[in-house]
Structure formats: C-alpha cells, structure tokens
TORNUTOR-206769 format. One line per field, with one value per residue (C-alpha): residue number from 1; residue in one letter; x, y, z. Coordinates in steps of 0.001 Angstrom, whole numbers, plus 């500000």, padded with zeros to 6 digits. Each point is the difference from the previous one (the first is absolute). Last residue first. Example, Ala and Ser with C-alpha at 12.3 -4.5 7.8 and 13.67 -1.06 7.14 Angstrom:
BEGIN
resi <- [2  1]
resn <- [s  a]
px <- [513670  498630]
py <- [498940  496560]
pz <- [507140  500660]
END
This chain:
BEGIN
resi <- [333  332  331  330  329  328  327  326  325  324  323  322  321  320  319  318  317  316  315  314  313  312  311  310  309  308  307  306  305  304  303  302  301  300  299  298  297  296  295  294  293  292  291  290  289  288  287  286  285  284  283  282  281  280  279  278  277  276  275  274  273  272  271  270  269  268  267  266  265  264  263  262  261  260  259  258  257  256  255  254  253  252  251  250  249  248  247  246  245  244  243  242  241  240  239  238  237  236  235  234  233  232  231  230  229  228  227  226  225  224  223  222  221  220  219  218  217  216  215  214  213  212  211  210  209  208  207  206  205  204  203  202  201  200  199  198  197  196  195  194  193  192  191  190  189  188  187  186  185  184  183  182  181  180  179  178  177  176  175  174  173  172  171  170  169  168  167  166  165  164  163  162  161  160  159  158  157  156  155  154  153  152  151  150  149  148  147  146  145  144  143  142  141  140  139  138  137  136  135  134  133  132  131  130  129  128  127  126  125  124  123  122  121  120  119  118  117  116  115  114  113  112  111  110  109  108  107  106  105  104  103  102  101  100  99  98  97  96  95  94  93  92  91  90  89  88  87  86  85  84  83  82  81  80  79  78  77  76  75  74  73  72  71  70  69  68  67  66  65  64  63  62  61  60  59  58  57  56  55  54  53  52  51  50  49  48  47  46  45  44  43  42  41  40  39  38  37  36  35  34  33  32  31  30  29  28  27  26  25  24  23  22  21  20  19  18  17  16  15  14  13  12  11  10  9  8  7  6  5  4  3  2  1]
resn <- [x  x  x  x  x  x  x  x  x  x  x  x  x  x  x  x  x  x  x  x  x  x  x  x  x  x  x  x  x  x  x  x  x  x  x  x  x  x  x  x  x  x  x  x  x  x  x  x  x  x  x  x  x  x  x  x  x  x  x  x  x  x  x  x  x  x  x  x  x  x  x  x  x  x  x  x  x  x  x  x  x  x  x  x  x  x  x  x  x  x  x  x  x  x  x  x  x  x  x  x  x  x  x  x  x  x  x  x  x  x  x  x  x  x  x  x  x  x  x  x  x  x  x  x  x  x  x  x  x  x  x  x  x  x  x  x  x  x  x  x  x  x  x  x  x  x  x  x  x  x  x  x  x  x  x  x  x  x  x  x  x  x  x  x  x  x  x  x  x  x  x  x  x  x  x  x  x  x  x  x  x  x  x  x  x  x  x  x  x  x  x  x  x  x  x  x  x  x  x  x  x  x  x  x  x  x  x  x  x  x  x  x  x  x  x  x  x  x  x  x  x  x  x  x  x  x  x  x  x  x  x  x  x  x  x  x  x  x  x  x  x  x  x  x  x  x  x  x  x  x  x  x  x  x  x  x  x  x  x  x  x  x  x  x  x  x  x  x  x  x  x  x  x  x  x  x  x  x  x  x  x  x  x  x  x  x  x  x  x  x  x  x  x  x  x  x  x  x  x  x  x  x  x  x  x  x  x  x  x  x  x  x  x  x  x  x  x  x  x  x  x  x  x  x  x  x  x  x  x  x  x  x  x]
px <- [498890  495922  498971  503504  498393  496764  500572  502860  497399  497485  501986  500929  496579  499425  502518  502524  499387  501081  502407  499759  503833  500744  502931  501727  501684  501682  503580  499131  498102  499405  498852  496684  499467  497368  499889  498629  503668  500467  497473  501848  503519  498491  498935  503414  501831  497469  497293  499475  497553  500080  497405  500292  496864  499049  499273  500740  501294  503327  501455  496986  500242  497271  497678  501574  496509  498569  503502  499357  496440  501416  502610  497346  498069  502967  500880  496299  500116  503139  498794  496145  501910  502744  496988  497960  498028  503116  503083  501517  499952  501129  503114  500932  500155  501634  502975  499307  499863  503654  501481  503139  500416  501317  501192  503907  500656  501091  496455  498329  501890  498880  496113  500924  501410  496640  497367  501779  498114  496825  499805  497153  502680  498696  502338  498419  500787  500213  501127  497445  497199  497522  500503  503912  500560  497979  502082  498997  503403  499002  500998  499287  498044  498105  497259  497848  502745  500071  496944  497268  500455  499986  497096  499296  498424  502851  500587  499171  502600  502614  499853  500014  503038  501875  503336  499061  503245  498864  502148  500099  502486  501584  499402  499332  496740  499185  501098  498228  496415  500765  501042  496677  498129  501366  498356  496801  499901  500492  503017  499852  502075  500848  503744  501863  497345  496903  500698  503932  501057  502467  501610  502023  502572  502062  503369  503028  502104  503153  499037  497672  496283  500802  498280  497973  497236  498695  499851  498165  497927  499324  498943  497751  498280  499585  501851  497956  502413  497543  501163  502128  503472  502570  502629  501515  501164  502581  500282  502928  499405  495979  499507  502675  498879  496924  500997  501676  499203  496495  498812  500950  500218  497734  497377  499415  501227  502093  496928  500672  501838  501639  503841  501818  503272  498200  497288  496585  496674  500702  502232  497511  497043  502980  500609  496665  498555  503578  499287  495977  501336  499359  499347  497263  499602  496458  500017  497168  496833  498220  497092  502146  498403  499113  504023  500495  498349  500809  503665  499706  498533  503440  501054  497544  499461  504159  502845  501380  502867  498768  496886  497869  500070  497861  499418  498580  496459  502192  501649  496340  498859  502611  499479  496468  500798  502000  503398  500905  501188  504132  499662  498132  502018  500636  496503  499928  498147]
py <- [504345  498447  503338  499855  496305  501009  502868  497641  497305  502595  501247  496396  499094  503547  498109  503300  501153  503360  499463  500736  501062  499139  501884  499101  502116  499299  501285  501420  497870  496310  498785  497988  496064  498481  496015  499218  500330  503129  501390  498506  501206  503739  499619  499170  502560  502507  501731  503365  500673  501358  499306  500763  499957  503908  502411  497624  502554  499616  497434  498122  497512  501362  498241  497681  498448  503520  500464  496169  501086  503591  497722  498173  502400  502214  497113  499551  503397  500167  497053  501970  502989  498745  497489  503945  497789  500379  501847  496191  499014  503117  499631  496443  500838  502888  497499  496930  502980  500832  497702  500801  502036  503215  499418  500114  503022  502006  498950  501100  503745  500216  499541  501940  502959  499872  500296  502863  502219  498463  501044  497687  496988  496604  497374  496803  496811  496199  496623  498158  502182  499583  502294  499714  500706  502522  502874  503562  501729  503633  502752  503961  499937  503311  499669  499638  497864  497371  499212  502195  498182  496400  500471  500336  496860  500624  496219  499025  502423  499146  495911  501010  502124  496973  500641  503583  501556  503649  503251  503645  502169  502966  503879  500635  501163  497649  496996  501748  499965  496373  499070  501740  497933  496605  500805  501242  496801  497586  498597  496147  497823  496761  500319  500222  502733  499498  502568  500424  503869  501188  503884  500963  502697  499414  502845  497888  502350  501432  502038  502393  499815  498442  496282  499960  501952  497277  497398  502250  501108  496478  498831  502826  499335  496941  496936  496429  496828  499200  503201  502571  500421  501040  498540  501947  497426  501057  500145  498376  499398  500139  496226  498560  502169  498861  496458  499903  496806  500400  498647  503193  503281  499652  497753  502766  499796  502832  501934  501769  503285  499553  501517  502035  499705  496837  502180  498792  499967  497569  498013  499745  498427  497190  499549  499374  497827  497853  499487  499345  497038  499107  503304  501586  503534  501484  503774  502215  502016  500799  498085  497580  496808  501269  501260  496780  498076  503220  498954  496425  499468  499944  497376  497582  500872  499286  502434  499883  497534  497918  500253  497053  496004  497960  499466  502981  498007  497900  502715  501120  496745  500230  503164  499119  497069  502368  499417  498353  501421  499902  503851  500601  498938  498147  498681  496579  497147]
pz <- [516943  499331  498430  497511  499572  498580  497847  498397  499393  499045  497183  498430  500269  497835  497370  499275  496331  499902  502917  503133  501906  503401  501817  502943  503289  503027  498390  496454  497718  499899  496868  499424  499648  501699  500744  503101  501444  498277  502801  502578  499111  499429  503643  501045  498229  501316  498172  499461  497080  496261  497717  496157  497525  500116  502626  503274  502530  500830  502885  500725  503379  501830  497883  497608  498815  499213  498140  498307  498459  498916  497983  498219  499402  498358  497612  498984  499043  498077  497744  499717  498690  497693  498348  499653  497082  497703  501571  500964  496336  499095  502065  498952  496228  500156  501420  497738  496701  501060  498203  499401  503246  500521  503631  499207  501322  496475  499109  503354  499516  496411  501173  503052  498158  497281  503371  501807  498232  501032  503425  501334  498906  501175  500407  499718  501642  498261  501088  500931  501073  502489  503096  500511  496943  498477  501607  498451  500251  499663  498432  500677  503507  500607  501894  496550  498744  502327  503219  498228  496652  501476  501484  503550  502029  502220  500769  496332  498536  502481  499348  496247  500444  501851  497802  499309  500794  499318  498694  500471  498335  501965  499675  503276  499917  497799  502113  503144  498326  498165  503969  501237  497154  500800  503431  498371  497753  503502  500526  500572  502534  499264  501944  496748  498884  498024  497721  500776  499580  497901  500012  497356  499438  503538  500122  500286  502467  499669  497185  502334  501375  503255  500285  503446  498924  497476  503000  502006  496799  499247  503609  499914  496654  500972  498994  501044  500893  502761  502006  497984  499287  497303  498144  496756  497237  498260  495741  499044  495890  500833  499296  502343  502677  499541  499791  503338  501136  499468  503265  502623  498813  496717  502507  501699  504216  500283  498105  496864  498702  496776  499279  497592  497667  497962  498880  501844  497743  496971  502495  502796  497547  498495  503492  501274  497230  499655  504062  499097  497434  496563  498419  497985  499305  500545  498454  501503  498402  503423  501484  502001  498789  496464  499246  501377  496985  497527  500740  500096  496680  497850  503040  498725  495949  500143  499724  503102  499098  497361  497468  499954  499646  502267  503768  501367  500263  502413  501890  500799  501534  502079  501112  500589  502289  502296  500470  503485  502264  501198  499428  502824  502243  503539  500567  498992  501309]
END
C-alpha cells in the first residue's frame, strides 16, 4: 500500500487510450495535429491566448521557464524548501548559464510578500551583489500547501513593483486549483504569473508536463532553448497526446480531486499529529521511529521526513480500501 509518491501512479486509462489513437505516422518533433492543437487547447483553459510547450519532465519545465526569464548574471527568489533548491540537482542553475538561487522563508513552504521583501532587502543594491530578477513560487507547495489567487496576486503586485519576473512550479497545480475552487486564470496570469509548469505527471500522465507561457514573447526562446536541451522530442505527438486526453471531460480535475479526498480523509485520521494543513494530496504528521516501524509492518510504504516526522502522499488513483486502512491504523497508533 503505497503512499510515498505521486509519481509512482499509475497512468490513467485515458492516457493510454490516447497514445494508442496517436499511434500512426505524422509530422515529427512538434509538428503534429496533437501538439499543433495545444496552444488554442490551453489558451481555452486559462482564458487568455497562451503558448503550451511540451516537455518530459516538471524539472526540464521549470528550468527551461527560469532560463527564458533569469539572465545567467542574476538570481531567482524561491522558498528554502522549493523543489528548484532542493530535488533538481541544480538544473536551474544549469539552465540559466549560473543564475543563483535566492532562499527565502515562509511557513508551509509559502513566500509572502513580506518574507520576499525581507529577503529582497537583505541583498545591497551594488555589483557585489547578484541582484534576484525572478521570483517562483510552488503552486501546491513542497509541504501541500496552496496559495490562494489573492495571495499569488500580492506577490504579482510586489514582482511588478519591483521590476522582477514572476514564475509558478505547478507540479500539483491541479490539486491547488480544486482546493481553491478558483480558476486557473485567477490563480496565474491574472495575478500576475508569466509561465507556468503545468505538471501532468503526477496526476495522470505518463510522461508528459506542459509549460505554459502567459507572456508569449518568451514562447520562440524556450522552443530553441528545449531543443538545444535535449527535450525536443521526436515524437512529440505521445506527449500532446497525454495532456489532452487528461484536459477532456475536466479528467485533470476529477484525478486531482479524488487525490485531495483522500488525503483530507487521512489528516482527519492523523488528528493532532498534522504538521501543515492538508490543502492538496500531501499529509505530513509526527510520528516516531517506532510508530513508523509499526505501521510499515502492516504493509505501508511512505518516506520519513525530517527527524519525528513522515509524509503520506494520495495518489490519483489510490484504492479507497487502501485509504481507510491507513486512516484506520494511524487512529489505532
């Protein structure tokens, strides 16, 4: 009974069904009828004309997003605890040329405005000092915590007045979008966000994400940029493939909701023992080494966290039996 990740889950039955009708001769690269449609497909979800850019992976998403936005002689504000600082083994930096990374705090892995301009008014404003360019904020964050479209809003607010570029790690987007009940529109470009890493992933997809360019001039650079990366596939019609599948008949929507049911079922089960509030499909509780030991013993897997702490993740398609098991024995610790 598996709860470590969300990307060990299964692909939805659709997106297989999908790669199958893909499954004849067409136009390589991105030049197919699938990923010629994805633009005016997304450009329909968020409401705005976009660009949707396939990649195979949410890090190649983020970086390729950072590097269009960051020059390699300044630096991106995020949280000490994003995903870009701490599982992408330095791709961003990578990416940019040598762009840094610029840490900042904030409970549940959530910037604020505050927590930015602390962090902001730290760095002097002379050569010694690599001045940030980008800010990028994790929608749900590391810790399954989801910003609201007025927060995201009051960082687009302080990210113009600054001057600096405002990007979104989207991995668990869908799992945000259905705890908010906000649209997609109102939680990226209308509060500000310029690209966004759509993750399809870990909530259906095989091996597909999206990066979604709000600022279209930035579109034609990442195109070249993903080539020159290596993540301009062949054939790229399995990838757009995948991603409309999971757009048709809101499939995204009702995968990331059963995902965040499940999880709110096990952080009314945990109690006391809830770390973060449960805003999307994660669920992180204090637990002892011994108490971790009993509950692998009857057969869960999860990863342990920090010291005293573990975190369960639902998947898409987690067995509701499997749920209730774990529901039942964190009760029983």
């Amino acid at each position: 009974m598996r709860f470590f990740s969300d990307n060990a889950a299964a692909a939805h039955p659709a997106v297989l069904d999908a790669l199958a009708h893909a499954n004849h001769v067409d136009t390589a690269y991105d030049g197919d009828a699938l990923s010629t449609s994805l633009d005016a497909a997304f450009s329909d979800l968020f409401e705005t004309q976009v660009r949707a850019i396939w990649v195979s992976s949410g890090t190649a998403a983020n970086a390729l997003a950072l590097a269009a936005l960051c020059p390699p002689f300044r630096g991106v504000v995020c949280h000490r605890d994003s995903h870009i600082e701490n599982d992408e083994a330095g791709a961003i930096e990578f990416y940019t040329g040598g762009a840094k990374l610029i840490l900042a705090e904030g409970a549940g892995a959530k910037l604020s405005p505050e927590t930015i301009t602390a962090r902001i008014g730290e760095i002097a404003n002379d050569v010694h000092r690599v001045q940030p360019a980008v800010l990028s904020i994790t929608n749900a964050t590391e810790y399954g915590r989801s910003y609201a479209p007025d927060e995201v809003a009051a960082i687009g607010d302080l990210a113009r007045a600054r001057n600096l570029r405002f990007h979104m790690d989207g991995a668990r987007f869908a799992n945000a979008v259905v705890h908010t009940g906000a649209t997609p529109a109102d939680l990226t470009w209308r509060a500000g966000i310029e690209a966004l890493s759509f993750g399809f992933i870990k909530n259906g997809g095989l091996s597909a994400e999206i990066l979604v360019c709000f600022d279209l001039s930035i579109a034609n650079e990442i195109r070249i940029r993903r080539k020159r990366a290596g993540h301009l596939v062949s054939k790229g019609r399995y990838l757009a493939a995948q991603v409309l599948a999971l757009l048709e008949d809101d499939r995204w929507l009702a995968n990331a909701r059963a995902a965040n049911a499940g999880a709110a079922r096990l952080a009314n089960a945990a109690g006391p023992r809830l770390i973060h509030p449960v805003e999307a499909n994660e669920v992180f509780a204090l637990m002892t080494p011994d108490e971790a030991g009993q509950l692998r013993a009857k057969g869960f897997e999860f990863y342990d966290w920090a010291a005293g702490e573990v975190r369960f993740v639902v998947s898409w398609d987690q067995p509701q039996t499997q749920i209730e098991a774990l529901a039942a024995a964190l009760v029983a610790l």
